[in-house]
Backbone and ligand atoms as CSV (ligand in chain L), in Angstrom:
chain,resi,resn,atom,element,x,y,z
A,1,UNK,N,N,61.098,53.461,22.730
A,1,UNK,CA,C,60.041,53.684,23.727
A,1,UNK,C,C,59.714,52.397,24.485
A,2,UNK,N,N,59.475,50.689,24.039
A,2,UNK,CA,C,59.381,49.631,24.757
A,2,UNK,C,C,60.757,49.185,25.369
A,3,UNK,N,N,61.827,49.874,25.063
A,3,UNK,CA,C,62.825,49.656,25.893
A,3,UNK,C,C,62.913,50.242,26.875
A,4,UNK,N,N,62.308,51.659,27.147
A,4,UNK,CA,C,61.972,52.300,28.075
A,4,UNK,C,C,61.281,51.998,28.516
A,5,UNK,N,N,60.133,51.190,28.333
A,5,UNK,CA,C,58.847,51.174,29.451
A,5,UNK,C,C,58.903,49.661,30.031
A,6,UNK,N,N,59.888,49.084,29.639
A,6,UNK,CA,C,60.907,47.465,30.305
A,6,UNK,C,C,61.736,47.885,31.376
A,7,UNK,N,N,62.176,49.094,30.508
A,7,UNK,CA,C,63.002,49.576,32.237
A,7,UNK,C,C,62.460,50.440,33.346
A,8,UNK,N,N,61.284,50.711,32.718
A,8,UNK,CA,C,60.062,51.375,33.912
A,8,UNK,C,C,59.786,50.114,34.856
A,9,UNK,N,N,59.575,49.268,34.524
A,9,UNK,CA,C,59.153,47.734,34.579
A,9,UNK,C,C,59.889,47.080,35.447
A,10,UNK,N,N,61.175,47.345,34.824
A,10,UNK,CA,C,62.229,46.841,35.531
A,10,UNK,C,C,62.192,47.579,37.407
A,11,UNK,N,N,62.144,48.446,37.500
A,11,UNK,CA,C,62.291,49.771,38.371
A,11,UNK,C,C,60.735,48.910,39.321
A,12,UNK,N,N,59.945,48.860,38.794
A,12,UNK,CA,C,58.873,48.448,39.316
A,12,UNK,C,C,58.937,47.352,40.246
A,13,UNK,N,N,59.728,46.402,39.349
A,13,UNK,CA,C,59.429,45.117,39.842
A,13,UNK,C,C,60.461,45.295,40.638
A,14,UNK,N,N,61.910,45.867,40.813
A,14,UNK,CA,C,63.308,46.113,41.719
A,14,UNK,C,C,61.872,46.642,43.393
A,15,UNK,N,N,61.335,47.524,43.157
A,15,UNK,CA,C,60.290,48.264,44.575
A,15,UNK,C,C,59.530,46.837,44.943
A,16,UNK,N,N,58.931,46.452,44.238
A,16,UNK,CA,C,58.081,45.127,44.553
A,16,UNK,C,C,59.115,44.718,45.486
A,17,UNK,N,N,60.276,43.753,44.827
A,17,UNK,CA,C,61.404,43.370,45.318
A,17,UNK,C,C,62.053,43.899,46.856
A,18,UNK,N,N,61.889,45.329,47.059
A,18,UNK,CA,C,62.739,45.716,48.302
A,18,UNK,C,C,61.517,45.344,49.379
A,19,UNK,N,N,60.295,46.049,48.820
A,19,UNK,CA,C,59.104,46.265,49.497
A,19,UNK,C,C,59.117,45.135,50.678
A,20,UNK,N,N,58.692,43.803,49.600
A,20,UNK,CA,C,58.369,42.441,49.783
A,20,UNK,C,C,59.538,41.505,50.572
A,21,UNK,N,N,60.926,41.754,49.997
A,21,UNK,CA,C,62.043,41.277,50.318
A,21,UNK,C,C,62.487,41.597,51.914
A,22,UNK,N,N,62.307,42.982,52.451
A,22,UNK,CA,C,62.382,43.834,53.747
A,22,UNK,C,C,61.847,43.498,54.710
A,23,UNK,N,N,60.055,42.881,54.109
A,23,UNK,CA,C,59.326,42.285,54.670
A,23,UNK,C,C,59.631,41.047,55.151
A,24,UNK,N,N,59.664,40.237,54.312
A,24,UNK,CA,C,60.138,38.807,54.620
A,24,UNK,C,C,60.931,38.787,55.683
A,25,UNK,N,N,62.166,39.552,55.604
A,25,UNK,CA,C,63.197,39.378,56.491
A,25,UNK,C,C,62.758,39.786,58.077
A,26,UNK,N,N,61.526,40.860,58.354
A,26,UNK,CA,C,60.820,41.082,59.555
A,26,UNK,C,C,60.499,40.110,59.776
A,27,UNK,N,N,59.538,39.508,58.467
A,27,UNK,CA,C,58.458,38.472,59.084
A,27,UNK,C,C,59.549,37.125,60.122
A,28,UNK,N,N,60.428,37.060,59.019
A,28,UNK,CA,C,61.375,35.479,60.278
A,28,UNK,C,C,62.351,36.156,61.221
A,29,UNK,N,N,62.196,37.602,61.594
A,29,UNK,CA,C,62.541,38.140,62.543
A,29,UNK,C,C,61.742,39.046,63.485
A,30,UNK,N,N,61.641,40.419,63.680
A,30,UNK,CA,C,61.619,41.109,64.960
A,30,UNK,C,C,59.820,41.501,64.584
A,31,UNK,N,N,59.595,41.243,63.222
A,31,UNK,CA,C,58.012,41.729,62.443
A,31,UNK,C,C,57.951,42.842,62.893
A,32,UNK,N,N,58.554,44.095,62.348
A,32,UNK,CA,C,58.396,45.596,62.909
A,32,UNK,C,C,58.858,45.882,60.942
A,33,UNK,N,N,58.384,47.698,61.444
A,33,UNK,CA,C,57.834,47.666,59.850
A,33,UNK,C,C,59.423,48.815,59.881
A,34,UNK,N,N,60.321,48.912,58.530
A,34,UNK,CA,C,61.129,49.271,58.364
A,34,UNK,C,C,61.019,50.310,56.770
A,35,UNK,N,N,62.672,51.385,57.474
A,35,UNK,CA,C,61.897,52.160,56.038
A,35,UNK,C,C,62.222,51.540,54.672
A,36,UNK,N,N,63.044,50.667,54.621
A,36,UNK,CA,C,63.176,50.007,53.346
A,36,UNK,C,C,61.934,49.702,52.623
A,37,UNK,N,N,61.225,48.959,53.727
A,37,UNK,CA,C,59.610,48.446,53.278
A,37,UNK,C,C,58.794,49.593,52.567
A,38,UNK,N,N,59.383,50.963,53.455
A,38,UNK,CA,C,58.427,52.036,52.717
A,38,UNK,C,C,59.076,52.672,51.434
A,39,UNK,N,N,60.461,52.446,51.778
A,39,UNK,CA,C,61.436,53.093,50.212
A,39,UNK,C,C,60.742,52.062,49.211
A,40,UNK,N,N,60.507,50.746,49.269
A,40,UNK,CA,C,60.448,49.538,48.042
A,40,UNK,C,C,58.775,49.889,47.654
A,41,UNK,N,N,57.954,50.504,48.822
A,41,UNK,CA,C,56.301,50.603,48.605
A,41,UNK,C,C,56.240,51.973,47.172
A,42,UNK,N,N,57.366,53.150,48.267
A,42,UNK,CA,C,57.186,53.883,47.003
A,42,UNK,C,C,58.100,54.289,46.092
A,43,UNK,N,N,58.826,53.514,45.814
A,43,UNK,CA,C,59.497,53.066,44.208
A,43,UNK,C,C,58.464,52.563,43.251
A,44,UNK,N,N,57.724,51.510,43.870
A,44,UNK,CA,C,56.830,50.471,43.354
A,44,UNK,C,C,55.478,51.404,42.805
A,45,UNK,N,N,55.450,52.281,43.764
A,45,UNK,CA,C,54.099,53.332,43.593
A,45,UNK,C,C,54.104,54.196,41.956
A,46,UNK,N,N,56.125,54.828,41.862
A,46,UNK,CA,C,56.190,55.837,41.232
A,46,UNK,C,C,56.127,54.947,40.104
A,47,UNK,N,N,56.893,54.114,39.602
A,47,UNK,CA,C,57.252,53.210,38.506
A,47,UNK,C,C,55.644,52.646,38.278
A,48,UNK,N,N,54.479,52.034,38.781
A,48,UNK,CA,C,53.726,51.512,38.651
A,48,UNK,C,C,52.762,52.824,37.818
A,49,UNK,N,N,52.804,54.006,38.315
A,49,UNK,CA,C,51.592,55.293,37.856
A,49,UNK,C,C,52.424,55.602,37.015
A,50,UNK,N,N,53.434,55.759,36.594
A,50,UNK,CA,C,54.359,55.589,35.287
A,50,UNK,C,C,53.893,54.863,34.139
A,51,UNK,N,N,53.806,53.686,34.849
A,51,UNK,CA,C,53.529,52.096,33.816
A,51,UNK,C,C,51.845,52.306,33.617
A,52,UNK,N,N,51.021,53.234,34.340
A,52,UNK,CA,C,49.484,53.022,34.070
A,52,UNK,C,C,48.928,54.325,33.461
A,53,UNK,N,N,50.197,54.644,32.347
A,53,UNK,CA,C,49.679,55.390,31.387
A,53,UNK,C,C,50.096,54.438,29.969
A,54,UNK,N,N,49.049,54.708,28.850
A,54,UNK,CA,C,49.341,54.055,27.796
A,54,UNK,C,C,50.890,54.875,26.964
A,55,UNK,N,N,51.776,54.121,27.166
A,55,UNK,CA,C,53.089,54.739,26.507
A,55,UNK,C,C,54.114,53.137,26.152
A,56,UNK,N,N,54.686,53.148,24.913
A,56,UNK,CA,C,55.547,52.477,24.634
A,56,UNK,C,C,54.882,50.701,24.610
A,57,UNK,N,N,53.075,50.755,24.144
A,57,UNK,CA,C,52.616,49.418,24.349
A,57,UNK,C,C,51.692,49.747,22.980
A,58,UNK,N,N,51.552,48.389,22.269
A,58,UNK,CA,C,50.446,47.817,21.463
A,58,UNK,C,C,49.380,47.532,21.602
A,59,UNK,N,N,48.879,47.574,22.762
A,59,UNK,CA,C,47.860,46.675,23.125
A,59,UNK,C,C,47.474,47.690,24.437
A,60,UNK,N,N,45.504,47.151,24.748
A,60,UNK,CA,C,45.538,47.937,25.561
A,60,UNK,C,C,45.526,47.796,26.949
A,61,UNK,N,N,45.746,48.294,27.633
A,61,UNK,CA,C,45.667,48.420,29.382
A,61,UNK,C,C,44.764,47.710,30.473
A,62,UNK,N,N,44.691,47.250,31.460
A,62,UNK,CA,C,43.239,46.662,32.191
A,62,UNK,C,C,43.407,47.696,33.128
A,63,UNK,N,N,42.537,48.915,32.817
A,63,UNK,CA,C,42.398,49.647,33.691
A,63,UNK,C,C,41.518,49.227,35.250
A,64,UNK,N,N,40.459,48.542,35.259
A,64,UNK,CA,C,40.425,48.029,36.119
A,64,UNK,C,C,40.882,47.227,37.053
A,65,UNK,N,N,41.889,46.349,36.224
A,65,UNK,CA,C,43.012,46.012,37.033
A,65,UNK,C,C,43.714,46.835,37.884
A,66,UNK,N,N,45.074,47.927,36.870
A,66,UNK,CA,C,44.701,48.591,37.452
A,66,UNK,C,C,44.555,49.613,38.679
A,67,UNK,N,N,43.208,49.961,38.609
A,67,UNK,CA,C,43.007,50.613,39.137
A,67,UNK,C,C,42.833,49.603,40.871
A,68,UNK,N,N,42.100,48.300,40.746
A,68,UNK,CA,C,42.284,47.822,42.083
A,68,UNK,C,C,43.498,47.748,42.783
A,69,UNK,N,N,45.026,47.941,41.639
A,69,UNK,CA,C,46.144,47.384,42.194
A,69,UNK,C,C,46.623,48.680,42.766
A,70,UNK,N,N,45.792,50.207,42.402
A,70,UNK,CA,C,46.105,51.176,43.133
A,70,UNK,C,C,45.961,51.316,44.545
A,71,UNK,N,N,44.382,50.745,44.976
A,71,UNK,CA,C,43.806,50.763,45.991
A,71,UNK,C,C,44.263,49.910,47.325
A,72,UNK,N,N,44.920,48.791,46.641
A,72,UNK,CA,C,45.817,47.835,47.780
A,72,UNK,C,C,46.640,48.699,47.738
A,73,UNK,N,N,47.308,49.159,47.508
A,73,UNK,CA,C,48.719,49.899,47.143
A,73,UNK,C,C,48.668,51.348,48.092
A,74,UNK,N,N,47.278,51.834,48.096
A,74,UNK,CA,C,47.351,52.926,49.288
A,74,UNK,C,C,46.845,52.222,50.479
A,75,UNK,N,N,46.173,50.888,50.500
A,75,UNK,CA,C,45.838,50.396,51.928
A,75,UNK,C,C,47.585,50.294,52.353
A,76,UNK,N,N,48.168,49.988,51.697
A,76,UNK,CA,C,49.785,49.013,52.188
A,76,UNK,C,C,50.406,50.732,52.813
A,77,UNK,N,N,50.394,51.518,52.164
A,77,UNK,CA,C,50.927,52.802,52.493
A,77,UNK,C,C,50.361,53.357,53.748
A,78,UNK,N,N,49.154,53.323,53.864
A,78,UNK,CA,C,48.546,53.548,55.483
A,78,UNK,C,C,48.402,52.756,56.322
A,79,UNK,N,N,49.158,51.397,56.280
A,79,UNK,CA,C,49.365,50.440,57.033
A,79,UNK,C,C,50.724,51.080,57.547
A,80,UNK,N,N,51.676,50.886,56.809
A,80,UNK,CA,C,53.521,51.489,57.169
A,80,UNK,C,C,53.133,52.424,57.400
A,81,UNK,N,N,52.261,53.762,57.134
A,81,UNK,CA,C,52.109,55.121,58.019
A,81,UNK,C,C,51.641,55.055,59.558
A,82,UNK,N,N,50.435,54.276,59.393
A,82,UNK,CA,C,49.906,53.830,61.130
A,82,UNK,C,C,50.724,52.951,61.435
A,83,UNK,N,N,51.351,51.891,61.060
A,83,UNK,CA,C,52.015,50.838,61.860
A,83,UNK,C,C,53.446,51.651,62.067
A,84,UNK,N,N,54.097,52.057,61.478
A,84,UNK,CA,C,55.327,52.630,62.055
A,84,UNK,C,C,55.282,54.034,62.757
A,85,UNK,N,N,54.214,54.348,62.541
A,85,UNK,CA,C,53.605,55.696,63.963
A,85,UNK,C,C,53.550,54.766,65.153
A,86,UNK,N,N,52.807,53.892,65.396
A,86,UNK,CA,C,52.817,53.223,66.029
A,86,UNK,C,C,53.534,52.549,66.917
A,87,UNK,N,N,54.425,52.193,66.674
A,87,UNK,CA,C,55.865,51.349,66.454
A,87,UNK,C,C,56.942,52.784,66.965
A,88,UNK,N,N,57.025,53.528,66.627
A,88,UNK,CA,C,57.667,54.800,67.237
A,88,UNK,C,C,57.308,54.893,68.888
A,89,UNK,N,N,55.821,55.016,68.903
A,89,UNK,CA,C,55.608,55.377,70.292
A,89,UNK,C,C,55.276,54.143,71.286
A,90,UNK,N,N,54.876,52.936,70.587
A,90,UNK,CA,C,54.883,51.930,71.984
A,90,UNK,C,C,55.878,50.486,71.575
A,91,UNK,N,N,56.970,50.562,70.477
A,91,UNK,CA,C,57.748,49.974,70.158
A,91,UNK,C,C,57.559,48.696,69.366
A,92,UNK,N,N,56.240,48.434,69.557
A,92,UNK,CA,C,55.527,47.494,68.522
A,92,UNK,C,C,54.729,47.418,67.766
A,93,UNK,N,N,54.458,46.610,66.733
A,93,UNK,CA,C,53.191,46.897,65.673
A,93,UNK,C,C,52.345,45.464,65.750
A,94,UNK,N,N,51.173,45.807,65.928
A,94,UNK,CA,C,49.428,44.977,65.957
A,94,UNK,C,C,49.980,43.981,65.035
A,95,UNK,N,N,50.243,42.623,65.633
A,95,UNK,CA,C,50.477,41.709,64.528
A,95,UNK,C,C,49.381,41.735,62.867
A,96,UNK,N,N,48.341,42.087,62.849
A,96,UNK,CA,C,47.831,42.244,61.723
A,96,UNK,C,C,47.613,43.506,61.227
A,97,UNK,N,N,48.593,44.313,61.278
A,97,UNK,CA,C,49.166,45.224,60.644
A,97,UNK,C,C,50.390,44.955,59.694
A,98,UNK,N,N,51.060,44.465,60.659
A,98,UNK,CA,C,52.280,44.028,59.979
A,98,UNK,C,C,51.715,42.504,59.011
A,99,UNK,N,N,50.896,41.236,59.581
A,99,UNK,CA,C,51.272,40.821,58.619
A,99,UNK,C,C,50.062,41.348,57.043
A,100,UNK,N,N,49.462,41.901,57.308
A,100,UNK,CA,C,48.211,42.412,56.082
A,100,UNK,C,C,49.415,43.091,54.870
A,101,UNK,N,N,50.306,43.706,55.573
A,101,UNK,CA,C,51.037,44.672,54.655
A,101,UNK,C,C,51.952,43.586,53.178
A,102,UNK,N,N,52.121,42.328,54.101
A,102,UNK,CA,C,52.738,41.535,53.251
A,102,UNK,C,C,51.810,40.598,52.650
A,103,UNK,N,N,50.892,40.136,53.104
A,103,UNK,CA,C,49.988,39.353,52.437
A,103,UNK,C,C,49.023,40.473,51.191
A,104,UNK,N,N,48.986,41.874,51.250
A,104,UNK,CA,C,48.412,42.787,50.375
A,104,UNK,C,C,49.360,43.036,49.566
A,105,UNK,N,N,50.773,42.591,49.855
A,105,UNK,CA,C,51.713,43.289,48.686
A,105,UNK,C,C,51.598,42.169,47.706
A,106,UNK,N,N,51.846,40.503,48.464
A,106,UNK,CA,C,51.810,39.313,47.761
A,106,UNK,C,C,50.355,39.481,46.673
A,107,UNK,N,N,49.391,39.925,47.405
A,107,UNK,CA,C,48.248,40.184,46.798
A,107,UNK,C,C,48.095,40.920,45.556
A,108,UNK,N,N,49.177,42.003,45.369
A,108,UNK,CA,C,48.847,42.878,44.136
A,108,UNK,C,C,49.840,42.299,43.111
A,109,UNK,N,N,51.252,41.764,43.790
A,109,UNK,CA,C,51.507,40.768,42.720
A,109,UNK,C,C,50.938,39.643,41.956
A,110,UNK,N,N,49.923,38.997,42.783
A,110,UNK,CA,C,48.978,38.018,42.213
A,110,UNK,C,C,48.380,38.565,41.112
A,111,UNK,N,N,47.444,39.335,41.698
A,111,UNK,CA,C,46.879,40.443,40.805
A,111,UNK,C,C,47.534,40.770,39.268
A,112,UNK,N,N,48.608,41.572,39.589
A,112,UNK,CA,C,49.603,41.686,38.207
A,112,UNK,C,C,49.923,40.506,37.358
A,113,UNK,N,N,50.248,39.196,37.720
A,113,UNK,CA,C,50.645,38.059,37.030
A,113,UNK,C,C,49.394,37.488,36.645
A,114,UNK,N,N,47.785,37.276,37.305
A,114,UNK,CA,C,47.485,36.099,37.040
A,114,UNK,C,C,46.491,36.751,36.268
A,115,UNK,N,N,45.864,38.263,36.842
A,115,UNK,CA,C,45.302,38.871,36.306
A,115,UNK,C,C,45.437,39.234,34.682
A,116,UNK,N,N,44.611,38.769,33.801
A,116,UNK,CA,C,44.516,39.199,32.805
A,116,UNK,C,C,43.512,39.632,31.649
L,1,HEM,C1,C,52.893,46.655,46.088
L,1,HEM,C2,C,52.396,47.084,44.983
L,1,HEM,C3,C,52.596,46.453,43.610
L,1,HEM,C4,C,53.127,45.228,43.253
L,1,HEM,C5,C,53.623,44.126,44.164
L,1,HEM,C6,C,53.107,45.162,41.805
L,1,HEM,C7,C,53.575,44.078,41.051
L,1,HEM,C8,C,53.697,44.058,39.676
L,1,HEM,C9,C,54.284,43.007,38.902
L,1,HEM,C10,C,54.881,41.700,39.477
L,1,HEM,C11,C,54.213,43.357,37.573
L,1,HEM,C12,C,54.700,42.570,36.349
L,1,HEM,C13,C,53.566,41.759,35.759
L,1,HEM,C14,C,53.675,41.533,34.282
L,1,HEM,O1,O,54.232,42.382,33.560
L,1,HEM,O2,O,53.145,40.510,33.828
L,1,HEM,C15,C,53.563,44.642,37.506
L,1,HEM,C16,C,53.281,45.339,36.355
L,1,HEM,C17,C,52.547,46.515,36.293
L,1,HEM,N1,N,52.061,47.238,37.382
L,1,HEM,FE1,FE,52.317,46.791,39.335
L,1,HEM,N2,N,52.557,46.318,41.305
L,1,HEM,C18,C,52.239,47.141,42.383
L,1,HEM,C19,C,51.641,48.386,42.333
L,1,HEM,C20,C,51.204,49.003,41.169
L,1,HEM,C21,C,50.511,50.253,41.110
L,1,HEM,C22,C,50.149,51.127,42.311
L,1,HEM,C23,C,50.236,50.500,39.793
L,1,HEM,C24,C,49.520,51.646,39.137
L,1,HEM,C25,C,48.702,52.449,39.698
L,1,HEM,C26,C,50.784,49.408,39.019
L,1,HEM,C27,C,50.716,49.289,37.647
L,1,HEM,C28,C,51.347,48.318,36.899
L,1,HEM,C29,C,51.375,48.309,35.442
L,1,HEM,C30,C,50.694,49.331,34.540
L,1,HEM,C31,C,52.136,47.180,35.072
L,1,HEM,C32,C,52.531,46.731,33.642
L,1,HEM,C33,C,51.399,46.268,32.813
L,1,HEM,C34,C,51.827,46.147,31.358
L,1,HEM,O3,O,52.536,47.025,30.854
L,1,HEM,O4,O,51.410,45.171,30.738
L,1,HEM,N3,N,51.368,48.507,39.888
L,1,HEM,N4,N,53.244,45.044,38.802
């Protein structure tokens, strides 16, 4: 069961990875929001509500943690929903759209690591 919930983990942190990684590559280029960004948001989503049930752990949970890391996590999702609606019909996205999405993702990783 903790080998399984390492590779939930694993899966998690791979979405973090595309999410964040997709991003980057906008940010020192064209900064338009791509679906990779939204494939890596919800990988990261499924694997994370996976990981925020008590299964395959000793110890217990910071649900308040958490639960805030849910709430960035649907701001970032209705950012890529309005910003790439957006971006469809007048070909660009509100520079602080695009960059909030990456400074909120950096944000919930903070969150996850420092948070404890
Ligand atoms: C962009 C969004 C997210 C990012 C960047 C992110 C990042 C991370 C990172 C880096 C870790 C590893 C930290 C560690 O194990 O020390 C982690 C673990 C975890 N994340 Fe996320 N996360 C995101 C969204 C979510 C969401 C939406 C949930 C749940 C609703 C969630 C729940 C968890 C849980 C439960 C763990 C493992 C905690 C444990 O088993 O000790 N994450 N996350």
């Amino acid at each position: 069961m903790e080998i399984l919930r390492h590779a939930v983990l694993l899966v998690h942190l791979v979405g973090f990875a595309i999410l964040f990684g997709a991003w980057v590559v906008e940010a020192v280029g064209q900064r338009r929001i791509t679906r990779l960004q939204t494939l890596g948001m919800v990988i990261a989503a499924v694997a994370g509500l996976a990981l925020a049930a008590p299964w395959g752990i000793s110890y217990d949970l910071n649900y308040t943690k958490i639960g805030v890391k849910l709430v960035v996590l649907l701001i970032i999702g209705a950012l890529l929903g309005i910003g790439s609606a957006r971006q469809r019909k007048s070909g660009t996205v509100a520079p602080a759209i695009f960059w909030l999405i990456g400074i909120l993702t950096l944000l919930n990783a903070a969150l996850a690591v420092l948070w404890r």
